[in-house]
Each structure stands twice: as C-alpha cells, then as structure tokens.
VOPAGU-2260 file (C-alpha; in pm, 1 decimal, decimal comma):
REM VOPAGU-2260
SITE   aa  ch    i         X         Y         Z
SITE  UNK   A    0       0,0       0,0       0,0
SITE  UNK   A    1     126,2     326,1     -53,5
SITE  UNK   A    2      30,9     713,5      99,6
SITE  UNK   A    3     138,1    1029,9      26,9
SITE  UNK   A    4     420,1    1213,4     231,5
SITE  UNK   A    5     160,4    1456,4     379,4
SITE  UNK   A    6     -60,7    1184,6     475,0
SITE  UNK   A    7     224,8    1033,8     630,8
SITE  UNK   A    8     409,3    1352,7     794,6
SITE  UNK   A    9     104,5    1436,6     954,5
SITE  UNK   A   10      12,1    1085,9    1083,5
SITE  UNK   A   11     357,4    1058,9    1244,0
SITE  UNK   A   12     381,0    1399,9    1330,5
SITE  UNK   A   13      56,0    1387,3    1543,9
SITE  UNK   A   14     170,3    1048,4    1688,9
SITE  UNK   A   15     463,7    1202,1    1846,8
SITE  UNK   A   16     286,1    1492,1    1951,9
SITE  UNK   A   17      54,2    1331,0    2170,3
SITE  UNK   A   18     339,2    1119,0    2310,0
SITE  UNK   A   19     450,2    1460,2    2411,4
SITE  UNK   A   20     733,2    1575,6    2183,2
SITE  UNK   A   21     717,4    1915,4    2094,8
SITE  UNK   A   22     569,7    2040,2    1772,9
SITE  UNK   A   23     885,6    2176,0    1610,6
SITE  UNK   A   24    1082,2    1841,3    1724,0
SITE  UNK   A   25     832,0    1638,4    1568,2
SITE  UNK   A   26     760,6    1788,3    1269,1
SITE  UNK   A   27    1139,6    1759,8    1146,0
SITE  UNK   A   28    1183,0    1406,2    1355,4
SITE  UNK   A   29     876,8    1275,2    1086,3
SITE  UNK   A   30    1032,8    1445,7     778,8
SITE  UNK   A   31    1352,0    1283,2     850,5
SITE  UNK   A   32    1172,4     921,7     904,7
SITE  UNK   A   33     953,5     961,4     555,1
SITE  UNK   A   34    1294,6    1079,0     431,8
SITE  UNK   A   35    1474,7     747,3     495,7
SITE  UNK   A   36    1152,5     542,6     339,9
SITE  UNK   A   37    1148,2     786,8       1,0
SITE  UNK   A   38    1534,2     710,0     -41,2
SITE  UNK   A   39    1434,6     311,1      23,0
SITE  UNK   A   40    1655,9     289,1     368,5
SITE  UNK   A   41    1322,6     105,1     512,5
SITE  UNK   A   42    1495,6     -14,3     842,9
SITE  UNK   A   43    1593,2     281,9     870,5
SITE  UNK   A   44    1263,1     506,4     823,8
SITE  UNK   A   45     916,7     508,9     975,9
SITE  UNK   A   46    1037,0     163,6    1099,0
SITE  UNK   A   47    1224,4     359,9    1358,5
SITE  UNK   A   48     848,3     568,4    1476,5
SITE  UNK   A   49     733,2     285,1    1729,6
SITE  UNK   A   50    1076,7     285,4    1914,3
SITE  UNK   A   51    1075,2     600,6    1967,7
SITE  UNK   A   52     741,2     663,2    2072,9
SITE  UNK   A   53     822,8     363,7    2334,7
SITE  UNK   A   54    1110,3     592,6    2454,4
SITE  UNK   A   55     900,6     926,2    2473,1
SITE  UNK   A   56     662,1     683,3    2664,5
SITE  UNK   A   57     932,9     569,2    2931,5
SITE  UNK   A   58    1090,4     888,2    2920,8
SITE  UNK   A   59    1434,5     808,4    2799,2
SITE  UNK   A   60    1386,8    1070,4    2461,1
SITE  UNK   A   61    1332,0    1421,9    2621,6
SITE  UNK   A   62    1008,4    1586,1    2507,8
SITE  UNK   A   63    1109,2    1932,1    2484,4
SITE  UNK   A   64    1411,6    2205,2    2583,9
SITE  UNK   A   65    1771,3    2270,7    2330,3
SITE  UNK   A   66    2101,9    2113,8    2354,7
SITE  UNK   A   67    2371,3    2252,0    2563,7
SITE  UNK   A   68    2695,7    2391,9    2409,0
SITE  UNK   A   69    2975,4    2303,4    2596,3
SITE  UNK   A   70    3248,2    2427,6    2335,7
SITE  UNK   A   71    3197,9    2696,0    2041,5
SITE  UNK   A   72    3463,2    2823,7    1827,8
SITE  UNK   A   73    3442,7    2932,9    1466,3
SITE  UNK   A   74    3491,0    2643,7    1267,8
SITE  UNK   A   75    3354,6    2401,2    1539,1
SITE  UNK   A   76    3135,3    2305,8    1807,3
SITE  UNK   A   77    3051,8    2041,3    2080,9
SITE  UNK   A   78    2739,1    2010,2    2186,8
SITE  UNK   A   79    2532,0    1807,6    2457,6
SITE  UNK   A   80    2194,1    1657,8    2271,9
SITE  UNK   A   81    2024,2    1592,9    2650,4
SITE  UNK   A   82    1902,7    1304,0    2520,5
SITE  UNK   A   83    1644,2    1482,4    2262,5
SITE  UNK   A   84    1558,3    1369,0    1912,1
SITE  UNK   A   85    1848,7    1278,4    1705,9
SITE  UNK   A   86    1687,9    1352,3    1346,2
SITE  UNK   A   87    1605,8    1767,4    1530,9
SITE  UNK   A   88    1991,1    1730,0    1671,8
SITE  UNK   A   89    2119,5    1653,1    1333,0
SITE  UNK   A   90    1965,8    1909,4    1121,6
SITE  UNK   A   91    2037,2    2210,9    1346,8
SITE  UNK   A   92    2428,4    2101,9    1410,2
SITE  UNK   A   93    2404,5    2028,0     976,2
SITE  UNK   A   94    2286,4    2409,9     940,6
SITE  UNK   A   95    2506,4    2515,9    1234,3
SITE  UNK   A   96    2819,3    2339,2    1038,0
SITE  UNK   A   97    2726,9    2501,4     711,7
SITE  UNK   A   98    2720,1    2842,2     868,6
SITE  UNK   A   99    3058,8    2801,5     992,6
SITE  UNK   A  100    3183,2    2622,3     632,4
SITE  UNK   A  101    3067,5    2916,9     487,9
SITE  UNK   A  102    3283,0    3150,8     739,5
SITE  UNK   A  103    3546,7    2937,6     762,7
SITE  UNK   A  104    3589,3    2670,6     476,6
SITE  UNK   A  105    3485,7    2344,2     688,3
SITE  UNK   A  106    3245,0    2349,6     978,4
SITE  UNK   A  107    3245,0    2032,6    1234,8
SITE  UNK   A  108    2993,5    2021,2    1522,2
SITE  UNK   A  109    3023,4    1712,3    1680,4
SITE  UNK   A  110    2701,3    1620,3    1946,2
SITE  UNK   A  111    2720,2    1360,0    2243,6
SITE  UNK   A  112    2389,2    1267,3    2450,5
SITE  UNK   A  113    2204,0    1274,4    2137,9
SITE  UNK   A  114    1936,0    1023,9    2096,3
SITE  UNK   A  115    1893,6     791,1    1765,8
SITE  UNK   A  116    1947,1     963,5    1430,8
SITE  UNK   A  117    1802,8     752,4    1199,1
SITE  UNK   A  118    1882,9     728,4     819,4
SITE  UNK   A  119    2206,0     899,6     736,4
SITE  UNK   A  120    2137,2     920,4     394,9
SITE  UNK   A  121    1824,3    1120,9     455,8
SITE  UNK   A  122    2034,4    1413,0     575,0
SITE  UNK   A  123    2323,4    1474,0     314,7
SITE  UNK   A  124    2117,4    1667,7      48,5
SITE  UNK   A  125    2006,9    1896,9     313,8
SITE  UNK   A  126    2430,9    2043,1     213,4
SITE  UNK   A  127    2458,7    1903,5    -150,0
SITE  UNK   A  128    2167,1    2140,7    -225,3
SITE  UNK   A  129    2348,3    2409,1     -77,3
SITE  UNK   A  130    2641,6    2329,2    -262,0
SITE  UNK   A  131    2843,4    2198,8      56,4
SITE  UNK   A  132    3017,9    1861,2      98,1
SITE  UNK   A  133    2888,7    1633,5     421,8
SITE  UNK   A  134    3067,8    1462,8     632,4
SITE  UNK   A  135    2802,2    1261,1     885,6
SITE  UNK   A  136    2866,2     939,6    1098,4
SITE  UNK   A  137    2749,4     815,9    1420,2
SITE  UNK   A  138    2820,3     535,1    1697,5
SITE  UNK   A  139    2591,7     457,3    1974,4
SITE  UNK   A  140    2823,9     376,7    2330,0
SITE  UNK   A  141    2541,9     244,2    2459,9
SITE  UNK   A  142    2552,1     -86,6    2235,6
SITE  UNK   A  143    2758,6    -292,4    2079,2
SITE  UNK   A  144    2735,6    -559,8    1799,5
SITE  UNK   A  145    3017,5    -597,5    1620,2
SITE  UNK   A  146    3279,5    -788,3    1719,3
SITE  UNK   A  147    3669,9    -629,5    1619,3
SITE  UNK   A  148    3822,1    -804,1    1294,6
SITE  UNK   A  149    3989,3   -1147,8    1451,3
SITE  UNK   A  150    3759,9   -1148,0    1734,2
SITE  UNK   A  151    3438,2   -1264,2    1889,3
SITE  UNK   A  152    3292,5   -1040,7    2142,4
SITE  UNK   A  153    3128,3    -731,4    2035,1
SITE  UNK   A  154    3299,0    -411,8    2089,2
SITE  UNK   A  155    3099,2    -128,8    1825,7
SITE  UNK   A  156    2783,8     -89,5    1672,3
SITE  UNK   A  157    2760,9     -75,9    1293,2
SITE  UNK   A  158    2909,7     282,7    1309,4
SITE  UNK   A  159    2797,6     420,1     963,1
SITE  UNK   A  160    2935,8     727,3     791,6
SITE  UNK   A  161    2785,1     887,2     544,1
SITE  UNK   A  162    2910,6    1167,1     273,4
SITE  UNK   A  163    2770,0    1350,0      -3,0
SITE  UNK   A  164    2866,1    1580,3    -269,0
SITE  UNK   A  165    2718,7    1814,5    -514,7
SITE  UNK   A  166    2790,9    1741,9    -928,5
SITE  UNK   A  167    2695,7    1873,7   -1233,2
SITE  UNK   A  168    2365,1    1681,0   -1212,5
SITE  UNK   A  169    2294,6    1491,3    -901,6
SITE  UNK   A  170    2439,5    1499,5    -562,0
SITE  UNK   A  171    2627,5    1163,5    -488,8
SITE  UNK   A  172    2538,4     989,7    -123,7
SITE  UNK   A  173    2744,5     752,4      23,2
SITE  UNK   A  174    2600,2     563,3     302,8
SITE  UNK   A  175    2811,3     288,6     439,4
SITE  UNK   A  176    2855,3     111,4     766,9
SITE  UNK   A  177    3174,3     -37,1     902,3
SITE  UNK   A  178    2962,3    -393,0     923,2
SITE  UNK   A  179    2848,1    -622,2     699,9
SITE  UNK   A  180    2453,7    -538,4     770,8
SITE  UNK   A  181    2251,7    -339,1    1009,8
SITE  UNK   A  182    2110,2    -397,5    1349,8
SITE  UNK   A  183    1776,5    -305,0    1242,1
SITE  UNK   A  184    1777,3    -576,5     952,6
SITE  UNK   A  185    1909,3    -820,4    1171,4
SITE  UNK   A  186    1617,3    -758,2    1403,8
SITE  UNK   A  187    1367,7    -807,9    1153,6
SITE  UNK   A  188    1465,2   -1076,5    1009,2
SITE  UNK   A  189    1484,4   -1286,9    1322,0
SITE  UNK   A  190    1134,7   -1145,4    1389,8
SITE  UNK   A  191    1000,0   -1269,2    1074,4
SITE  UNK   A  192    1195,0   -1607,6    1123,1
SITE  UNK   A  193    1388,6   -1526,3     756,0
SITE  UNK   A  194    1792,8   -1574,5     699,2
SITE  UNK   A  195    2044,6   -1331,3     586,1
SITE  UNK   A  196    2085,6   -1379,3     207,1
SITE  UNK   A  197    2478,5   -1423,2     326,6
SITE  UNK   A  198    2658,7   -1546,1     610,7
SITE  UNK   A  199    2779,8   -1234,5     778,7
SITE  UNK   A  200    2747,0   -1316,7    1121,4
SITE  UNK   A  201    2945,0   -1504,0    1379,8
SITE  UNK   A  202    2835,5   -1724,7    1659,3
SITE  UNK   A  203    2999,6   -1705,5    2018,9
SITE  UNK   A  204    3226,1   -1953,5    1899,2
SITE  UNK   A  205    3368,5   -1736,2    1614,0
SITE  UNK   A  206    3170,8   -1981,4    1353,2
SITE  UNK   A  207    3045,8   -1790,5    1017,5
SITE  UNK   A  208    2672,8   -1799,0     987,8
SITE  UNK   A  209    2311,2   -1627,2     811,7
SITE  UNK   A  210    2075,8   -1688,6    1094,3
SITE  UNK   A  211    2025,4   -1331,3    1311,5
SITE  UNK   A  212    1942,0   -1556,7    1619,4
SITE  UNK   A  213    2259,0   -1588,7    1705,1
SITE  UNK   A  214    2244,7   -1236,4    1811,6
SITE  UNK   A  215    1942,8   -1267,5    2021,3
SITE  UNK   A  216    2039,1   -1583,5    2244,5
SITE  UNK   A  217    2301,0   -1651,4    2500,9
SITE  UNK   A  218    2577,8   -1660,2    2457,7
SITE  UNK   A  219    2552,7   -1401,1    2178,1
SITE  UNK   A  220    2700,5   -1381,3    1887,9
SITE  UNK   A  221    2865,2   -1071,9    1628,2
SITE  UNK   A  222    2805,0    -902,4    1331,2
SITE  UNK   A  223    3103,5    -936,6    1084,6
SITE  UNK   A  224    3264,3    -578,2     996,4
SITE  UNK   A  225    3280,3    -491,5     643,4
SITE  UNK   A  226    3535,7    -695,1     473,6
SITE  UNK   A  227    3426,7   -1013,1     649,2
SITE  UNK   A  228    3626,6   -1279,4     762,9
SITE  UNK   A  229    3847,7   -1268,4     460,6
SITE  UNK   A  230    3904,6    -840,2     493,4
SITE  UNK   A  231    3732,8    -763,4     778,8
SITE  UNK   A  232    4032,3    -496,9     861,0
SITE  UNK   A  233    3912,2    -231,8     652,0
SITE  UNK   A  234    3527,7    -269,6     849,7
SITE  UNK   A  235    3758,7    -303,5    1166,2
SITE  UNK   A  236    3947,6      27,1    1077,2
SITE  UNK   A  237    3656,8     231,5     984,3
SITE  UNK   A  238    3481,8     176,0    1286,2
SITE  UNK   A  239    3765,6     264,0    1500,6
SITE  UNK   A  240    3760,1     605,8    1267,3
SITE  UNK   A  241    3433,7     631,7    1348,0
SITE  UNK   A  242    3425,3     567,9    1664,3
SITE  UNK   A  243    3742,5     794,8    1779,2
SITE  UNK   A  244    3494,9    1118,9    1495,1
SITE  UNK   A  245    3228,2    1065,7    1754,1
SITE  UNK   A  246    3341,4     982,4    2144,5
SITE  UNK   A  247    3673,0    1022,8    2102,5
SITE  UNK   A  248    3597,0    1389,3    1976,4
SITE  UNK   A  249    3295,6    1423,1    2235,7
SITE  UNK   A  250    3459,0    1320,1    2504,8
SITE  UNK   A  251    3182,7    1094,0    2610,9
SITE  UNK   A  252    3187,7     753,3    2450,8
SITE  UNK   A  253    3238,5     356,7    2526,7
SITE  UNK   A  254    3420,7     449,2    2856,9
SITE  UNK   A  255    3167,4     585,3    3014,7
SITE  UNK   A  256    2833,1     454,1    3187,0
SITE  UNK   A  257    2544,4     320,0    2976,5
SITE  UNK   A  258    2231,0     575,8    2943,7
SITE  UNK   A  259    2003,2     401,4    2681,6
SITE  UNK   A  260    1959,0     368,2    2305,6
SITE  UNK   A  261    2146,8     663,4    2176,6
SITE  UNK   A  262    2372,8     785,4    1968,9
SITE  UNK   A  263    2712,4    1025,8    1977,1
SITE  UNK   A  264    2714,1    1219,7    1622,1
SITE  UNK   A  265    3007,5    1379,7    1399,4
SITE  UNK   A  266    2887,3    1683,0    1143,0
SITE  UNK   A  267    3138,0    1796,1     888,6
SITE  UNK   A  268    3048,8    2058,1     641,2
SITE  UNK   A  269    3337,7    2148,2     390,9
SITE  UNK   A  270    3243,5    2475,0     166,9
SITE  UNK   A  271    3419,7    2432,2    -224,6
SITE  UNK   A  272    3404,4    2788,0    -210,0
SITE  UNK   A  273    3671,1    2799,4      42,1
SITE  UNK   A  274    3890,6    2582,2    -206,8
SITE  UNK   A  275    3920,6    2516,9    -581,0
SITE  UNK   A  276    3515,0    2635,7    -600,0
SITE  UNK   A  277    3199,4    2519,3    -652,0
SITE  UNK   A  278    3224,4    2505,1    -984,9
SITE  UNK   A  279    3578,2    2341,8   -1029,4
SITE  UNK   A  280    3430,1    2118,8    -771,5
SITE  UNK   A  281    3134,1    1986,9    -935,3
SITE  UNK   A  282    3336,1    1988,7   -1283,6
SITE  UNK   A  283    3554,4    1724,5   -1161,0
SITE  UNK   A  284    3286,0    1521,6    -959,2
SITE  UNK   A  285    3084,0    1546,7   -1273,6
SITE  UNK   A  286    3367,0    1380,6   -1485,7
SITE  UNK   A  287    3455,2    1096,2   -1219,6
SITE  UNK   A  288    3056,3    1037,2   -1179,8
SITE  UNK   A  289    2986,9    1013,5   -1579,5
SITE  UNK   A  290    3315,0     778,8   -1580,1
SITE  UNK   A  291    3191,0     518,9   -1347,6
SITE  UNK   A  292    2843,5     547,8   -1546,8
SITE  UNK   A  293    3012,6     461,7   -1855,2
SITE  UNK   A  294    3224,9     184,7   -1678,8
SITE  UNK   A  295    3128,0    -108,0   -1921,5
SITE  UNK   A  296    2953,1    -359,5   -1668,0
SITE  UNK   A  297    3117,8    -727,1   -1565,9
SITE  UNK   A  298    2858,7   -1005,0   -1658,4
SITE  UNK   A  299    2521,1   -1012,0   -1416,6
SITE  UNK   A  300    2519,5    -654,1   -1414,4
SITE  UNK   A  301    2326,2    -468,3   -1587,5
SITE  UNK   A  302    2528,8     -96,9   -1592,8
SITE  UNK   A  303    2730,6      64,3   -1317,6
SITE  UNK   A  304    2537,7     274,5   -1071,1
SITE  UNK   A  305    2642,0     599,6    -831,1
SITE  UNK   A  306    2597,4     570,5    -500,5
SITE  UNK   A  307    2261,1     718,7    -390,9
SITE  UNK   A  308    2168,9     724,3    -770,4
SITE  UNK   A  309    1898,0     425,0    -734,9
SITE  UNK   A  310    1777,7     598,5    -383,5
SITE  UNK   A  311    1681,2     889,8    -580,7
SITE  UNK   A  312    1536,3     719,8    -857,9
SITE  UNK   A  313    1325,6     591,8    -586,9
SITE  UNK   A  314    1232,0     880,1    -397,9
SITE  UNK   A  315    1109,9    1080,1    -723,6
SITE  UNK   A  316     851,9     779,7    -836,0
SITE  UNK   A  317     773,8     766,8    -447,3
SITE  UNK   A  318     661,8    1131,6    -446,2
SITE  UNK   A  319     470,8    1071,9    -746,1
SITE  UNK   A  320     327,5     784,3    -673,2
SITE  UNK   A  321     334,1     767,5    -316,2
SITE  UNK   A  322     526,7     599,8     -54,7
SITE  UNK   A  323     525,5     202,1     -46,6
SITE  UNK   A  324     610,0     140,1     349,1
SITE  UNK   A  325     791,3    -178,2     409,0
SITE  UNK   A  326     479,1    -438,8     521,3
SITE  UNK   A  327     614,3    -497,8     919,3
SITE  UNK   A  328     556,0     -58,9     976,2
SITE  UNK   A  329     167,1       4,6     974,6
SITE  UNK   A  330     105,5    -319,5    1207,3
SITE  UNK   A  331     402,8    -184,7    1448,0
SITE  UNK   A  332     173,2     101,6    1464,4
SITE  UNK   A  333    -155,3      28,2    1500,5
SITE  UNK   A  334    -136,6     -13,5    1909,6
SITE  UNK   A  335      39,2     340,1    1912,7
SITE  UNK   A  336    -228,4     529,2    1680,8
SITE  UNK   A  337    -511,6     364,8    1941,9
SITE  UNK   A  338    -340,6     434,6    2238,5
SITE  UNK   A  339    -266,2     821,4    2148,1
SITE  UNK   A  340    -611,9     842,7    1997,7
SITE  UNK   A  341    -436,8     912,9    1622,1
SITE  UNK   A  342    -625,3     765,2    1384,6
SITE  UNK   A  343    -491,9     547,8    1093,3
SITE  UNK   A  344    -367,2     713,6     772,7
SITE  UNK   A  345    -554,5     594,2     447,5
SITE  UNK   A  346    -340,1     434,5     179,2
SITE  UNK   A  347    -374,4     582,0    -150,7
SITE  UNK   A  348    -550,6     259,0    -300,2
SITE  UNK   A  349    -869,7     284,5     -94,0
C-alpha cells in the first residue's frame, strides 16, 4: 500500500505529539523518518516511529528544551543533545556546520547525549543542495554488535558514515557502515523467522553464519565488519575512525556509563568555495561520476550505478506515486495510533 508524504508527515507527526514531543521536534523528527523510506533505507525510516514513541513513553527521549553547548569556536562546536531527538539534533548542528563552512571553509559540530538519528542518507542533500560537501557518521556507546576483525565479542555498533557531494547533475550519497549489515535488519529478520541472504554473522564460537538468532540468544554472537572474515580490517578500521569522529571527539563515549539507546554524532560541512570552487568542484565530480556510469559492466550486471543514484530514482517515483512502506511498519503502529487516539492514515488505493 502506498500514501502520500503529507498523509504520512502528519500521521507521524501527530503520533509524536501526543506522546509529548514538541511540535517543532516532531515535525522535522517525521520528515527525517519519511525521508529514509522515500530514499528506500526502510529499516531505517518510519520503521524507527514505534521505538521512539516507546522511549518518549518511558521517558528516555526528552520531550522538549535545546542542547547545551559546551564548546563553540568558529569552525567548530561540541554540543550536549540531553538526550532529545536525534533527526532535530542533526539538522540544526548540519545548518550550524554550514554556517561556519561558509565563514570558515569546513564546519564540524560534533554532538554527544544525542538520541537515535536515523537514516544517514536522509540528511546529506540537506548540504549538496546548498552546494556543501557532508561529512556525517554516528556510533551509539550504549551498544555494541560488532565484534573487532579477529575477534568474537562485540565491541561497536555498525558505526555508519555517510558523505555526499554536489555534481553537475545529481548529488552523490554515500552511506556505508563499518559492518556487513545493520542492526535493524538483523532484528527483523529474526522477527519474521527469515535468513540473511549471506553469512555475515558469527556465533559465540567465532563460527560464520546467516541466521540473526545468534544475536538474540546466550551466549551471543557478532556481526562481521565490512570486509568479512576474509578483509574484515578495513570494516575493523573504519569503525575505530568512526568511533574515535564521535566519542573520542565528544569526550563521552564507550568508557563511560550506559544511558540508553542513543547515539554520539560527527557533522562535517566542507564549503568548495573555500577551495578550488563550486564550480571546479562539481566539474571534476561530474567527470569521475559520468566515468563510473560509462564503466562497461562485468557479466550479471546490468550498468554501473552511483551511489545514492537508485535511492533517488526511488524517492522521485515515491513522491509521485506515493510511498510504499515496508509491510512490518503500519502493524508496528496500530497499538500506538489507538493508544494516542491518532487515527490510521488511508493508503492511496482505498
């Protein structure tokens, strides 16, 4: 079934509301959800709407108030999130970090406290539009699935970092993790009973395996990083990139005491203003794009794709045509839009 973003912005928008998030915080905290479902990133979209109404519920997202800025200088800042929305969090320190590109030539803000973020993907055209590059990744201290490349007890969470960058045409977004899948598709999968189409997880014992309930039984098991058993050192080393971006920048990471589902949050804004220029900039991204487009394509594929390129193919048919939610999200949702008195949004084919 499929609905149209309004139809969707305001269902999700009034959800949160009467859980008691603010109106500004949940207005941008449902564009950035719908966001993650246009670009296809369904894990990683509306998906995300009954875990966080849970938290507003038990009062581990706060409802209302700013972050605190502990450090400000002009080409960075460090801020506390207290533990509010991550997808409001994100955007402000994106438009803070562009405003201090723009001074400066690159603009960091990095956030600790923050809660969840969602989709990174669904930020990075809020600077390619703008003409900026993005920088964006994120670890969460207060979890950990991924077990260090040679070993068998968890140690990081996916850690994704994402970066875009404007071109002649379109923007390019990168969205990688430093692990071979996701938390959130692991998750579902073992809901649903299903395998991974891959073995890219390891038992306790440091076996390979595609079954995701190795990571909800005891003793648990790991995700692989990205690489796998074979190269798992390049996952490995990204994540410990990552991971030093986010809390070793904050100053609030691993080493310190749990607080709940969470994340820690790096913002990088680079202005090509500031170097070569804008134009330079997307003449040469332009030229290494239309390259890899013209790559002639190895047998079983059918031409070489950007990255981002099929997300946006996506998200243009999906605003025409309206959004087609991933089956498992409207069911998650039902007990939510009774018990907040929100009533159901109607799909575009009734």
């Amino acid at each position: 079934m499929r609905y149209t973003t309004e139809v969707l912005h305001n269902f999700s928008r009034d959800l949160l509301t009467r859980a008691g998030l603010e109106a500004e915080l949940a207005s941008v905290v449902a564009d950035v959800l719908i966001e993650g479902d246009l670009l296809g990133h369904d894990t990683h979209g509306l998906a995300l709407l009954a875990g966080y109404l849970r938290e507003l519920a038990a009062g581990t997202m706060t409802k209302t108030g700013m972050h605190r800025v502990i450090e400000d200088r002009p080409a960075s800042a460090l801020w506390d999130g207290e533990r509010l929305p991550g997808p409001w969090l994100t955007t402000r320190a994106i438009d803070s970090a562009i405003d201090k590109a723009r001074a400066c030539g690159t603009g960091t803000v990095v956030i600790r406290r923050s809660h969840h973020i969602a989709c990174l993907a669904a930020y990075l055209t809020r600077a390619t539009e703008r003409g900026f590059v993005l920088v964006l990744s994120c670890s969460d201290p207060n979890a950990a699935s991924v077990a260090p490349h040679g070993g068998t007890r968890a140690v990081f969470t996916p850690d994704p970092i994402a970066f875009g960058f404007p071109t002649q045409k379109e923007p390019v977004l990168i969205d990688l993790s430093a692990s071979l899948t996701t938390n959130g598709m692991t998750a579902r999968l073992h809901q649903r009973g299903q395998r991974l189409p891959h073995p890219w997880l390891l038992t306790a014992a440091g076996e390979v395996t595609d079954d995701p309930a190795v990571l909800f039984s005891e003793p648990r098991g790991t995700i692989l990083p990205t690489g796998g058993v074979d190269a798992g050192h390049k996952g490995y080393a990204l994540a410990l990139m990552v991971e030093m971006l986010t809390g070793g920048l904050a100053g609030f990471g691993r080493a310190d005491a749990k607080q709940g589902w969470g994340a820690t949050v790096f913002v990088q804004a680079i202005d090509p203003a500031a170097f070569g220029g804008l134009a330079s900039f997307a003449r040469q991204a332009e030229w290494i794009a239309q390259a890899c487009r013209d790559n002639p394509p190895r047998a079983g594929v059918d031409q070489v794709r950007l990255p981002g390129e099929r997300g946006l193919a996506r998200r243009r048919d999906q605003l025409t045509r309206g959004v087609a939610l991933h089956a498992d999200i409207m069911p998650a949702l039902q007990e939510w839009s009774t018990r907040l008195s929100v009533p159901m949004p109607r799909p575009l084919d009734t």
